[in-house]
C-alpha positions in Angstrom: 0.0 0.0 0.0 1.1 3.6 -0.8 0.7 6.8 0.8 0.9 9.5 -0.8 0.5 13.1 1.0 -0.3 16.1 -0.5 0.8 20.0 -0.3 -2.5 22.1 -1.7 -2.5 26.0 -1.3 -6.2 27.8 -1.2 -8.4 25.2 0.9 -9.7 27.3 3.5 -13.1 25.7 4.6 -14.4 22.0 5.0 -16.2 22.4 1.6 -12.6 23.1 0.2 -11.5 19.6 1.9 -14.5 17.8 0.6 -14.3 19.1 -3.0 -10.3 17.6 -3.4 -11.4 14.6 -1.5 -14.4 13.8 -4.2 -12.2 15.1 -7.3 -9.7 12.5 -6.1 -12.1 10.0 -5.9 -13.9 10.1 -8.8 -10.5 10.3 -11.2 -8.5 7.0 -9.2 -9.2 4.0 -7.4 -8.0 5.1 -4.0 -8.5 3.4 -0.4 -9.2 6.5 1.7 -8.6 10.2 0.9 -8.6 12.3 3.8 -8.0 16.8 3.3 -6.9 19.0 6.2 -7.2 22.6 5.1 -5.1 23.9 8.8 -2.0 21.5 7.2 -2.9 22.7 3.6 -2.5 18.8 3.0 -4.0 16.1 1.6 -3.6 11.8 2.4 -4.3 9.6 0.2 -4.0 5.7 0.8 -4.0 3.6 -2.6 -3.0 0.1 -3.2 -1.7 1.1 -6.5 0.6 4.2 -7.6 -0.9 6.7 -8.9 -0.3 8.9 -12.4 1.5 12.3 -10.6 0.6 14.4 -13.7 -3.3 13.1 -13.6 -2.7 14.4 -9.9 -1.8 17.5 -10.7 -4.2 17.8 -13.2 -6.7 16.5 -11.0 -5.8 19.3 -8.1 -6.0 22.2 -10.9 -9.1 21.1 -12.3 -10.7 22.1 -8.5 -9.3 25.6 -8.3 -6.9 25.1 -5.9 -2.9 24.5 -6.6 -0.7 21.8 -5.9 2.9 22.4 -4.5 4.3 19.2 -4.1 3.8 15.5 -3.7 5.4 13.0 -1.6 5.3 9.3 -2.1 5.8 7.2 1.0 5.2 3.2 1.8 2.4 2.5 4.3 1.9 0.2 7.0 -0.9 0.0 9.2 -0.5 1.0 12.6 -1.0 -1.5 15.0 -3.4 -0.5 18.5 -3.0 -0.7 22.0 -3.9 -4.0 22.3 -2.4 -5.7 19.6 -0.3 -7.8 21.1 -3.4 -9.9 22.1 -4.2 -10.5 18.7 -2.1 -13.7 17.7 
């Protein structure tokens, strides 16, 4: 599974979050998208990579502007009680 986090300059509301969150959805097969207009970022969780320029494309499309991209493997974090689990 990939992460891939997101730098987006102009969300300023929840509406702003929710708008990138359904763009991303309805252009890739994603696992969970999740905006944060305080952090100006975007998660997104995806068992396959995903086209950077459709991204980008993607971002620009809803107004607001991508700044970077960072691609990062991700592994679910275990909870408290995990250890019980065997």
């Amino acid at each position: 599974m990939q992460q891939y986090t997101l730098k987006i300059d102009g969300m300023m509301c929840g509406m702003c979050e929710s708008h990138v969150n359904e763009s991303i959805r309805n252009a890739f097969s994603v696992k969970k998208v999740t905006s944060s207009q305080a952090k100006g970022e975007t998660i997104i969780l995806t068992e396959k990579d995903l086209d950077e320029k459709k991204l980008k494309e993607t971002i620009d499309k809803t107004g607001y502007q991508l700044l970077s991209i960072s691609k990062s493997p991700y592994e679910k974090k275990k909870g408290l009680f995990s250890f019980l689990k065997k």
